[in-house]
DOKEZA-918312 format. One record per residue (C-alpha): residue number from 1; residue in three letters; x, y, z. Coordinates in steps of 0.1 Angstrom, whole numbers, always signed. Layout:
N
@nr = NUM rest = ALA px = X py = Y pz = Z
...
end
This chain:
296
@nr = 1 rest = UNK px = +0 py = +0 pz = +0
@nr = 2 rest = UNK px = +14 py = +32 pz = -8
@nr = 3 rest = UNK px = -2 py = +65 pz = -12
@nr = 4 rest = UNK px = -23 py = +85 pz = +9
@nr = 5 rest = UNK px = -55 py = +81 pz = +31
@nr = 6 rest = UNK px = -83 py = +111 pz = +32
@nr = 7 rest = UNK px = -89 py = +101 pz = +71
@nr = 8 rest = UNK px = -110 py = +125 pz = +87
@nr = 9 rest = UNK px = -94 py = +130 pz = +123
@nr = 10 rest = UNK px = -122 py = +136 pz = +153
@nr = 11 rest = UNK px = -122 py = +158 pz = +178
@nr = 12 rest = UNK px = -103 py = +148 pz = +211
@nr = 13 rest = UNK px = -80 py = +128 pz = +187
@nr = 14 rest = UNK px = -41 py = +142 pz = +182
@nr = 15 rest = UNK px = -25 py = +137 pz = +145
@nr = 16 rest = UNK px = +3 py = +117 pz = +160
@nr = 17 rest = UNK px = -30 py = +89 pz = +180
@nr = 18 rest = UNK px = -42 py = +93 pz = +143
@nr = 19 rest = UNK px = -10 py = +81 pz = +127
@nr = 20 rest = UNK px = -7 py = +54 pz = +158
@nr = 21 rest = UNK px = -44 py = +40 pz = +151
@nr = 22 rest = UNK px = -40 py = +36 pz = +117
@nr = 23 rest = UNK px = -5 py = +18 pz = +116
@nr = 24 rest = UNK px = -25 py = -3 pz = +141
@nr = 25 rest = UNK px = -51 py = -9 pz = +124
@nr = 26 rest = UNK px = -37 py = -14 pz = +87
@nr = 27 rest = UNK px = -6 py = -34 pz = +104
@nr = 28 rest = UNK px = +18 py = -13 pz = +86
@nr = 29 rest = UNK px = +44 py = +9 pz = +107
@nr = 30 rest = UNK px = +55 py = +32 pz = +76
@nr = 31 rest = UNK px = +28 py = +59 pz = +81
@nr = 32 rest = UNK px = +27 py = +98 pz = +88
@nr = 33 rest = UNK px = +5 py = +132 pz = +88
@nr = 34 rest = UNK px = +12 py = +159 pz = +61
@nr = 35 rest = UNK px = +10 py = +189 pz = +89
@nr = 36 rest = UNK px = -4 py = +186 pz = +126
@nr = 37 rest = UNK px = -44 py = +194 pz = +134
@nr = 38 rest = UNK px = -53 py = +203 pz = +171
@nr = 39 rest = UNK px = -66 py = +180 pz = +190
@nr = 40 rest = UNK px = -98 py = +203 pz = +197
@nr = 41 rest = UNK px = -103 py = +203 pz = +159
@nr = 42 rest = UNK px = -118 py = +174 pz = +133
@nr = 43 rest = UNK px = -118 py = +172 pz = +99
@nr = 44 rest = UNK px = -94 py = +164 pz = +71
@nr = 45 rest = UNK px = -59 py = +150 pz = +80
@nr = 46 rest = UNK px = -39 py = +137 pz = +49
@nr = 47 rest = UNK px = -22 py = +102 pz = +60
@nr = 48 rest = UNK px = +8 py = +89 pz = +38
@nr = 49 rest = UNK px = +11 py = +60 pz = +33
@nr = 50 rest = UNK px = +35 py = +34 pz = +25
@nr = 51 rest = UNK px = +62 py = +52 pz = -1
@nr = 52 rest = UNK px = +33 py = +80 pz = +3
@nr = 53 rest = UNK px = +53 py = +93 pz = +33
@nr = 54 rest = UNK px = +83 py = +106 pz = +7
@nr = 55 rest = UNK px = +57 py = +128 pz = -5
@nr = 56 rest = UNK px = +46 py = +144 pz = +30
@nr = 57 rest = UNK px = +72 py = +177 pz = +25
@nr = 58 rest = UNK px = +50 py = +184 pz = -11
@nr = 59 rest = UNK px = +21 py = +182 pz = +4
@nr = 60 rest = UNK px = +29 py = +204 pz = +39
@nr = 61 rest = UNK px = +24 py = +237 pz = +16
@nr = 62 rest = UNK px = -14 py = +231 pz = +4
@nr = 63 rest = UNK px = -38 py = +253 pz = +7
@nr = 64 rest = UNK px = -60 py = +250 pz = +37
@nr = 65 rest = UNK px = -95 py = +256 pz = +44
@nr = 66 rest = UNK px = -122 py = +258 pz = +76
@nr = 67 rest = UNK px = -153 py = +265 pz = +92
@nr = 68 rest = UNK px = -149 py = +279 pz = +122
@nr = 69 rest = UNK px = -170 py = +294 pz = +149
@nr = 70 rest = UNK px = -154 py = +327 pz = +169
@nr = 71 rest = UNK px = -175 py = +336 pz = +201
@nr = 72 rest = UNK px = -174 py = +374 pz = +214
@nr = 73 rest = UNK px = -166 py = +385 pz = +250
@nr = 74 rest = UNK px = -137 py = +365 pz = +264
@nr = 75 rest = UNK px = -103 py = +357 pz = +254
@nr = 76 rest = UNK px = -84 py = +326 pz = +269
@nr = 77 rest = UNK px = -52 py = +317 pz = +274
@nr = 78 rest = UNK px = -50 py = +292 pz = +245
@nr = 79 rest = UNK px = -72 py = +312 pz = +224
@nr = 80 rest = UNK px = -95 py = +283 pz = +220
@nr = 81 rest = UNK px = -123 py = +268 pz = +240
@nr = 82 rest = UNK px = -104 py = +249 pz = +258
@nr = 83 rest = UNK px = -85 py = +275 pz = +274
@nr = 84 rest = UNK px = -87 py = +297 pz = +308
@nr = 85 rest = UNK px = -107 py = +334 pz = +300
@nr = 86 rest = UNK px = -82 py = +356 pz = +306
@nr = 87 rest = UNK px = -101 py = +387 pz = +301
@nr = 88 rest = UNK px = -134 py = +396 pz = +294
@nr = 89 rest = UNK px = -159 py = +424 pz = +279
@nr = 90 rest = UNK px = -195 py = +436 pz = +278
@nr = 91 rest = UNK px = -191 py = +456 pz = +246
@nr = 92 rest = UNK px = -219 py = +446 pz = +219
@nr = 93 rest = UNK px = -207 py = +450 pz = +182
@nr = 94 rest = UNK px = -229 py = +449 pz = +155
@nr = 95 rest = UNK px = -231 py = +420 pz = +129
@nr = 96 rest = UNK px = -222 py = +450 pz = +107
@nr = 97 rest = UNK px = -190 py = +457 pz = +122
@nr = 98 rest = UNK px = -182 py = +421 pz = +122
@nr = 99 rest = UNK px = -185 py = +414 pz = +86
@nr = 100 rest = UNK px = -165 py = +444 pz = +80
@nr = 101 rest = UNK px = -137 py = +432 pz = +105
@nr = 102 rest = UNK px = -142 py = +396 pz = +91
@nr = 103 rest = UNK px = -129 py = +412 pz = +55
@nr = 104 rest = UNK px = -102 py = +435 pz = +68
@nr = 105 rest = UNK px = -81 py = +398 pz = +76
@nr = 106 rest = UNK px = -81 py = +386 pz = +34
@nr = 107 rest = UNK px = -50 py = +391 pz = +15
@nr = 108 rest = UNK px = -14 py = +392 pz = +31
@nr = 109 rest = UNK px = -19 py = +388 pz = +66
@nr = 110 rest = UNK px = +11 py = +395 pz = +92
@nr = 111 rest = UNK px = +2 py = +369 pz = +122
@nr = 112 rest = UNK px = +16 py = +359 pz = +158
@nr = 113 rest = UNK px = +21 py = +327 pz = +161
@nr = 114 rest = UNK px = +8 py = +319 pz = +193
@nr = 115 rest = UNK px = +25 py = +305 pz = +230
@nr = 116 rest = UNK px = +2 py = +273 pz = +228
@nr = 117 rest = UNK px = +17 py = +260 pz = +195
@nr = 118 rest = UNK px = +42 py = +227 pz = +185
@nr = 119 rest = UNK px = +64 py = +250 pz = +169
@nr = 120 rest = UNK px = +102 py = +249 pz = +192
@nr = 121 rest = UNK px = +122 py = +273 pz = +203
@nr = 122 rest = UNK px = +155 py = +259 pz = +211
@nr = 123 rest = UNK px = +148 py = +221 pz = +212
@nr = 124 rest = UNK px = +114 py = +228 pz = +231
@nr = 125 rest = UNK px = +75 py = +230 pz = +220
@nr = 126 rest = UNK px = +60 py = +263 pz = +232
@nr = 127 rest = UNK px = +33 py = +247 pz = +245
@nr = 128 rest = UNK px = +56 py = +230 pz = +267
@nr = 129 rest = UNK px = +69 py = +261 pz = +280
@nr = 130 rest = UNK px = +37 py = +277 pz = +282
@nr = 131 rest = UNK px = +24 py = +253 pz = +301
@nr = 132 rest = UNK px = +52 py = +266 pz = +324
@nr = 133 rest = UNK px = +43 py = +300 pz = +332
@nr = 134 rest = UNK px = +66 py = +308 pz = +303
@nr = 135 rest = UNK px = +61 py = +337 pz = +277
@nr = 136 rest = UNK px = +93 py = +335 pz = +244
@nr = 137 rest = UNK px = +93 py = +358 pz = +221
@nr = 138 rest = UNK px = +78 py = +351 pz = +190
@nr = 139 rest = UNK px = +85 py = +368 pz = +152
@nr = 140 rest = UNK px = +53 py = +375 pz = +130
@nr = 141 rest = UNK px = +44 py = +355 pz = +102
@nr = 142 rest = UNK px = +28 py = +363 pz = +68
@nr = 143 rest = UNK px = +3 py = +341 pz = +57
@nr = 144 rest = UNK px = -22 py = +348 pz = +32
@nr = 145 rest = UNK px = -62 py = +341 pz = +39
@nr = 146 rest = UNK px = -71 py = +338 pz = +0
@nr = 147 rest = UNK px = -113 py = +339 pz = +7
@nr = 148 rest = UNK px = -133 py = +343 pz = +43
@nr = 149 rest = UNK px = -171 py = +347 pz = +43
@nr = 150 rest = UNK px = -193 py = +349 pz = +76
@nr = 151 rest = UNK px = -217 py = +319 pz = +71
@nr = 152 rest = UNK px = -239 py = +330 pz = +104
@nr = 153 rest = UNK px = -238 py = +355 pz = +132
@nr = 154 rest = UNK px = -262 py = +344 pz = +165
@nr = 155 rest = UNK px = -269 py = +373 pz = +188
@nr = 156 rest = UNK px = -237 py = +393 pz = +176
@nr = 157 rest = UNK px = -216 py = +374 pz = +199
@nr = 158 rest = UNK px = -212 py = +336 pz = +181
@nr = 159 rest = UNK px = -201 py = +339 pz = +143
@nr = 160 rest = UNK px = -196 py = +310 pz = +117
@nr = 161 rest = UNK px = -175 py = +317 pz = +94
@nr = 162 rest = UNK px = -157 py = +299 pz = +62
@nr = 163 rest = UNK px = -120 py = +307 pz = +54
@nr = 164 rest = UNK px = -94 py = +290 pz = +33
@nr = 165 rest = UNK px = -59 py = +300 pz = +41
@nr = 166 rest = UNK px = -20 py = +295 pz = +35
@nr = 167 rest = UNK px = -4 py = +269 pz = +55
@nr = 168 rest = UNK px = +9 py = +275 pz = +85
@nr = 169 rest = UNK px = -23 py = +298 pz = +94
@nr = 170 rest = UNK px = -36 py = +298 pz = +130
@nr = 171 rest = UNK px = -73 py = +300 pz = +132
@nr = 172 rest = UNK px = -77 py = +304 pz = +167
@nr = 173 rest = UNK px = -51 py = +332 pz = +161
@nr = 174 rest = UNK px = -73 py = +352 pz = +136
@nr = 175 rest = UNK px = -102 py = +351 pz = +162
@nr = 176 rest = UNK px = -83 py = +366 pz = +187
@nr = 177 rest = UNK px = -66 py = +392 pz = +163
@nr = 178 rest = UNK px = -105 py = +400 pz = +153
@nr = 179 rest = UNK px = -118 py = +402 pz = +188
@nr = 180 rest = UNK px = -95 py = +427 pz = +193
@nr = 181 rest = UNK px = -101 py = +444 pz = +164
@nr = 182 rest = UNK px = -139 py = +450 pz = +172
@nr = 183 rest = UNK px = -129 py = +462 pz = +202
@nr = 184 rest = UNK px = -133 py = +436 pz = +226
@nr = 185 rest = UNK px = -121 py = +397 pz = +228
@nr = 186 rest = UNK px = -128 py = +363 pz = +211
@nr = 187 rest = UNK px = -115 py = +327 pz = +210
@nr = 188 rest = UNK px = -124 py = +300 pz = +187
@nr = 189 rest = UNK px = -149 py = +280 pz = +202
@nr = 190 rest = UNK px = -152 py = +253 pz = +168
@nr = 191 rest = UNK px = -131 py = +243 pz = +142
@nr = 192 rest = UNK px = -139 py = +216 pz = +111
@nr = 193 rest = UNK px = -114 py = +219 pz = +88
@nr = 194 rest = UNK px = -128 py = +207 pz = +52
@nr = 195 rest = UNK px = -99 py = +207 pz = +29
@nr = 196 rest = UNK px = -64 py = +205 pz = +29
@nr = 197 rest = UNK px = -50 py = +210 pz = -9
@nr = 198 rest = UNK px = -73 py = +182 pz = -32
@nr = 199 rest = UNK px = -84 py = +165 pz = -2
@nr = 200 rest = UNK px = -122 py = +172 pz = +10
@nr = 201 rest = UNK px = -142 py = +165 pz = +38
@nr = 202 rest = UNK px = -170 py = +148 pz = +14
@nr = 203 rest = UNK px = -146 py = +122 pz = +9
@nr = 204 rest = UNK px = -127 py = +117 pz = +38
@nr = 205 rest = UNK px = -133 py = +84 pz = +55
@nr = 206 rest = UNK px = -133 py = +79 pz = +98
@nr = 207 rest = UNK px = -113 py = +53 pz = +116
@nr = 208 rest = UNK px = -146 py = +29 pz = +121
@nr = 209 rest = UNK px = -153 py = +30 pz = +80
@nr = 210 rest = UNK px = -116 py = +20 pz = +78
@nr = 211 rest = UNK px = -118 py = -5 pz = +101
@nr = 212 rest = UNK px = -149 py = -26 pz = +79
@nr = 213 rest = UNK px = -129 py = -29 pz = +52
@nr = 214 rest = UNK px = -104 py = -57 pz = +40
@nr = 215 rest = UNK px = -73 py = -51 pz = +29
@nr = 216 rest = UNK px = -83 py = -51 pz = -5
@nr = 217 rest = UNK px = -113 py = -26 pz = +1
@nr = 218 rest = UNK px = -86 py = +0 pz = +16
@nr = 219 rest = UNK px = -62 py = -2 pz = -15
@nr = 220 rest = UNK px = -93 py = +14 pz = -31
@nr = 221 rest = UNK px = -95 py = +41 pz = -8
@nr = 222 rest = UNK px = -57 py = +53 pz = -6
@nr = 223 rest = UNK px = -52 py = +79 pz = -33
@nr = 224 rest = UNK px = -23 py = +72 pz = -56
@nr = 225 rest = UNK px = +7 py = +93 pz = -51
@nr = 226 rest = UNK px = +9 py = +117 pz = -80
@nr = 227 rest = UNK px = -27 py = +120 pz = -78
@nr = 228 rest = UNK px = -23 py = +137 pz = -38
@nr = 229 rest = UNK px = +5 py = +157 pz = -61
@nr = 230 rest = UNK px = -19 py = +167 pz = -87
@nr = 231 rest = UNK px = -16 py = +207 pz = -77
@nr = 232 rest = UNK px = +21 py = +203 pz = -94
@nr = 233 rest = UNK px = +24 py = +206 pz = -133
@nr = 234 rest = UNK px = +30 py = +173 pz = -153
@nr = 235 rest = UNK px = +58 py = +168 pz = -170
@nr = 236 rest = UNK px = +62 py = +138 pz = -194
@nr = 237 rest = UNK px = +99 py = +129 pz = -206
@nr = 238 rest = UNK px = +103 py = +108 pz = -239
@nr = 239 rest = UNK px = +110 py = +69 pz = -235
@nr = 240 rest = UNK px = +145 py = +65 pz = -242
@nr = 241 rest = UNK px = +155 py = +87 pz = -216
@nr = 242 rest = UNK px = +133 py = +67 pz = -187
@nr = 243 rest = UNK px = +171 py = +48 pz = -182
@nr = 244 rest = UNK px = +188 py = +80 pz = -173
@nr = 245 rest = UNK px = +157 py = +96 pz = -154
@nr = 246 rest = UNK px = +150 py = +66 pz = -131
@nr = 247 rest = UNK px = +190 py = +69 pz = -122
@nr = 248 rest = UNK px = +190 py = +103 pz = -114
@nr = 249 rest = UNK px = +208 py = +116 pz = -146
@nr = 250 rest = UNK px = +199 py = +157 pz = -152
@nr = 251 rest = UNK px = +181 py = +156 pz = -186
@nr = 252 rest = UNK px = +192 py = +188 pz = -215
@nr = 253 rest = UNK px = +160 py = +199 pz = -229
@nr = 254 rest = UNK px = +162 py = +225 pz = -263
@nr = 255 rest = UNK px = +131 py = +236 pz = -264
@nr = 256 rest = UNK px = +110 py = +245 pz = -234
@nr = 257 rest = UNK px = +79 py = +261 pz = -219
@nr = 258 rest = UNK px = +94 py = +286 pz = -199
@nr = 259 rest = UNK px = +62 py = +286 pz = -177
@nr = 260 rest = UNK px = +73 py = +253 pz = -160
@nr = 261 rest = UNK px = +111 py = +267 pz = -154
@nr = 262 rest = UNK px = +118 py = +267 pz = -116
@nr = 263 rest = UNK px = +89 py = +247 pz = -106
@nr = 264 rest = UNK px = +83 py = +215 pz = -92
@nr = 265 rest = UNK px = +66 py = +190 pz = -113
@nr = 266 rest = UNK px = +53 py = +155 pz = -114
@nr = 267 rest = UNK px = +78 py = +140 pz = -137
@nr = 268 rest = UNK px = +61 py = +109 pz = -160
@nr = 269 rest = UNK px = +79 py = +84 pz = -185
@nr = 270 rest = UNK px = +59 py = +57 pz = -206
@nr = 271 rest = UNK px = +28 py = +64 pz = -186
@nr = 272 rest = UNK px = +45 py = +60 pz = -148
@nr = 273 rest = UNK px = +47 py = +85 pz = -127
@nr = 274 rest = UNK px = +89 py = +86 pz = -115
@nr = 275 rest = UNK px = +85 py = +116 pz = -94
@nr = 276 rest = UNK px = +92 py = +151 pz = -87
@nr = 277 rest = UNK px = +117 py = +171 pz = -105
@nr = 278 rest = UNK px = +127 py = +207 pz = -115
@nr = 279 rest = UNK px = +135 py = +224 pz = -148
@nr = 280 rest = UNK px = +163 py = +251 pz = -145
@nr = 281 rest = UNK px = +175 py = +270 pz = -170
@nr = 282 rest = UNK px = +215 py = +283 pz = -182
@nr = 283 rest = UNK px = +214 py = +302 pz = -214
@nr = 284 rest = UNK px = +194 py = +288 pz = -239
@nr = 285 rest = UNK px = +196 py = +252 pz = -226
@nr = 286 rest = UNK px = +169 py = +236 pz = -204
@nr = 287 rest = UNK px = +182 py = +211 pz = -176
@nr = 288 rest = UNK px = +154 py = +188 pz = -162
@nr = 289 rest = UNK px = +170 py = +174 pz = -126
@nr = 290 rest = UNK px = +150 py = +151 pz = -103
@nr = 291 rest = UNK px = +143 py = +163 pz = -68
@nr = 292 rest = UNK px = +127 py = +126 pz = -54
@nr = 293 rest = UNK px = +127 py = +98 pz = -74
@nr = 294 rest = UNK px = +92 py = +78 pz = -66
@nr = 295 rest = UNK px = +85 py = +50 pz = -86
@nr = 296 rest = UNK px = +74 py = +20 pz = -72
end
């Protein structure tokens, strides 16, 4: 089996118990997550399988989306639900003011990572030194929040809302950053996320589906490899050179379309997928160099 799993992760469950339950439960050890969801979260959670797992670092940088639900007049600790209110406010802002703050945060968005997060600062999670007492200073980062609507607003204080988002986006970040902005607090009291690059939520399948099936039934289910990869350009090389490309050899190319220069791509040869390479370009020559060889 190699390839990946749309697995839908529940809420309560960590990505690393999601990788643990379904090595268990497929009897294969060689199996990882493509980027961590919180454990307060549910929703789509890409597992490689297999030879799937070479592909994880492609498949880190996809695009993102949610529904989430903010809720007005507190701000924890963790900036989620599960956290300790650390402030609170009486101020009533109206669903007009919302929806305009809601839109101020699309485009190029400067963000805080926040202290309850896996990222490390020198060999340690911040979560871990959160949990501490412990406050490290942290750099902004820019992410980019490509479309955010408000779905529903009940009683001005508890807004649904849709956004899909750059990796590495904290949504329980933005719903403090817009508390703030309307001039009071907020914490993300739900999160779903529905799609993580070409993987949906409509066909994502839960650890008890998994579980019915047979062996045979799950090599159905696990999407093949340059399939996951499918955001990436194609790129098919001519047959006498599959030799040299399986080994590694950087391929001359006259003639090129100087829209793929620079990119990756998913590299093909006789109608299999070999893997993921880049075209660079010296001069008027074309150099085609393979970044991961895949083929199975």
């Amino acid at each position: 089996m190699n390839g990946i799993i749309n697995f839908f992760k529940p809420k309560g469950m960590t990505s690393h118990d999601a990788v643990s339950l379904l090595r268990k439960t497929l009897k294969t050890k060689k199996i990882g997550h493509t980027g961590t969801l919180d454990p307060n979260a549910s929703g789509v959670l890409p597992l490689c399988i297999g030879k799937g797992t070479r592909i994880a670092e492609y498949l880190l940088d996809s695009d993102k989306e949610y529904i989430g639900e903010l809720t007005l007049g507190s701000r924890t600790d963790t900036q989620d639900i599960d956290g300790k209110i650390i402030s609170s406010s009486n101020k009533i802002v109206s669903e007009e003011d919302i929806i305009k703050a809601m839109s101020r945060y699309i485009g190029d968005v400067s963000q805080l990572p926040p202290m309850y997060s896996a990222l490390k600062h020198k060999g340690k999670k911040l979560y871990e030194l959160a949990r501490e007492g412990k406050t490290i200073e942290r750099t902004p980062r820019n992410i980019r929040i490509y479309e955010q609507k408000v779905l529903n607003i009940e009683d001005c204080r508890k807004i649904i809302f849709y956004t899909k988002c750059s990796r590495g986006t904290y949504i329980r970040t933005l719903c403090d950053d817009i508390g703030m902005d309307l001039g009071t607090y907020g914490y993300m009291s739900y999160l779903l996320r529905v799609g993580a690059g070409s993987f949906k939520i409509e066909s994502a399948y839960s650890i008890e589906h998994i579980r019915k099936l047979n062996l045979e039934e799950v090599s159905k289910i696990i999407v093949p490899m340059d399939k996951a990869l499918d955001h990436l350009e194609a790129f098919i090389v001519p047959e006498e050179l599959y030799s040299k490309l399986i080994n590694g050899v950087v391929l001359q190319f006259n003639l090129m379309d100087e829209i793929k220069v620079n990119k990756l791509l998913r590299v093909y040869c006789k109608n299999i997928f070999i893997g993921i390479g880049k075209i660079s370009r010296i001069d008027s020559q074309f150099y085609l160099k393979m970044d991961k060889v895949l083929i199975i």
